[in-house]
C-alpha positions in Angstrom: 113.2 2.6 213.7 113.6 3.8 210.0 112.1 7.6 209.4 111.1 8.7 205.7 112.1 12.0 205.6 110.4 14.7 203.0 113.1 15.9 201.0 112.8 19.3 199.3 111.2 18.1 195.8 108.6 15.4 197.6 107.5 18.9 199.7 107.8 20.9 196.4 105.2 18.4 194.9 103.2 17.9 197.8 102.7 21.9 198.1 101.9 22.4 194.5 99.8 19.9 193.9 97.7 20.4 197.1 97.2 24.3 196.4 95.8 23.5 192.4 93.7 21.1 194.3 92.4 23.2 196.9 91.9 26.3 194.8 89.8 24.0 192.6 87.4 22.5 195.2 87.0 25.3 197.5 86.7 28.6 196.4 84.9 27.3 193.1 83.3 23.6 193.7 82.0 23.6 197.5 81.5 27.0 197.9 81.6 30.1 194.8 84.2 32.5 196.9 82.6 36.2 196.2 86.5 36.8 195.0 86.0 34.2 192.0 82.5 35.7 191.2 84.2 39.1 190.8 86.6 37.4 188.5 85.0 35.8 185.8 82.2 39.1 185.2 84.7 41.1 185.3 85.0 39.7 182.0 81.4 40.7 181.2 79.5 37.1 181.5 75.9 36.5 182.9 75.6 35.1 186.2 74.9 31.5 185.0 77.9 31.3 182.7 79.9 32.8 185.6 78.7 29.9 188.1 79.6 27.2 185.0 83.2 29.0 184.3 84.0 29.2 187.9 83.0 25.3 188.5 84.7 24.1 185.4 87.6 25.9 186.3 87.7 24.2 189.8 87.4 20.6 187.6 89.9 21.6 185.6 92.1 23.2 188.1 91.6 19.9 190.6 92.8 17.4 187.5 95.8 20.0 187.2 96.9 19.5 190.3 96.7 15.6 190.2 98.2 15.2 187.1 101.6 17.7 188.5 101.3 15.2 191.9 101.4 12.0 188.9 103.9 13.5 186.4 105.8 15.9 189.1 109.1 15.5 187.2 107.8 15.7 183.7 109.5 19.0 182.4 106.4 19.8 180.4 103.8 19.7 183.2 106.2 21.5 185.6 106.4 24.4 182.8 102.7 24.3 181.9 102.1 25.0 185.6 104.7 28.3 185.9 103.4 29.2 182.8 99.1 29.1 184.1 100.6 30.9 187.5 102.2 33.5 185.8 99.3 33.9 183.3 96.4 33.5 186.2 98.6 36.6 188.1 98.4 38.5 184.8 94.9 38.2 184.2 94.5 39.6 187.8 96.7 42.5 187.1 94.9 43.5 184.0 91.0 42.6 185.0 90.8 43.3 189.1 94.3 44.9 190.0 92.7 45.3 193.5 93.3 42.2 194.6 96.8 42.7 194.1 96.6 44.4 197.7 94.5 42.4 199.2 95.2 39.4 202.0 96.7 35.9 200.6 96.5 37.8 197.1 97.9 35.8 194.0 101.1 37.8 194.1 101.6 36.2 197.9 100.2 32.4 196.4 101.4 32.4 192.6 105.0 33.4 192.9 106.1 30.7 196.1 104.4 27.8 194.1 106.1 28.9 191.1 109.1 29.1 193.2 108.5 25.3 194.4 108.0 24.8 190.4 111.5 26.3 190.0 112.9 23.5 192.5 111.3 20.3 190.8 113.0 21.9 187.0 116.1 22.2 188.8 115.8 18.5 190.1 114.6 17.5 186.9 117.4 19.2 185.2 120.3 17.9 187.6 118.8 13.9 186.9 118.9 14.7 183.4 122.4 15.9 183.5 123.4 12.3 186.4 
């Protein structure tokens, strides 16, 4: 009997494309978490636009993370995503720094996905170097 075994940059993809996908559909497509309200008017906009910005977020946020699960060892994509988790984490510093302190926080989501983003450059970086 033959196993397929995970390795480390099939578990790296798996995990960072499932958590763009789930922060997309749940907290902002099925159900507006009271978290993501507090986001977007914090940054002044009526209800209504809120509602739209939150849900177009979530569309954008679930084609993110098929398009990382698709193009997981593109150096570009693999960038792009560090670079929105490290920008997402800033906005939450600057515009609700209370969430910094609160349960599963982006400080406790952003930086282990970024450091799963860290393993697939590596990988990328070693084939480009085979």
């Amino acid at each position: 009997m033959h196993h397929t075994q995970l390795n480390p940059i099939q578990i790296a993809r798996f995990i960072i494309s499932f958590s763009w996908i789930y922060h997309g559909l749940f907290p902002k497509l099925i159900h507006i978490a009271p978290l993501e309200k507090l986001m977007t008017a914090s940054l002044g906009f009526s209800d209504e636009l809120s509602i739209w910005i939150t849900r177009s977020a979530g569309v954008g946020e679930i084609i993110f993370g098929i398009i990382l699960f698709i193009f997981y060892q593109s150096k570009l994509i693999v960038a792009l995503n560090i670079f929105a988790l490290i920008m997402l984490l800033m906005f939450v510093c600057v515009f609700q720094p209370m969430v910094l302190i609160e349960a599963f926080n982006p400080v406790t989501t952003n930086l282990p996905i970024i450091a799963f983003s860290l393993i697939l450059l590596n990988n990328i970086k070693n084939k480009q170097n085979d």
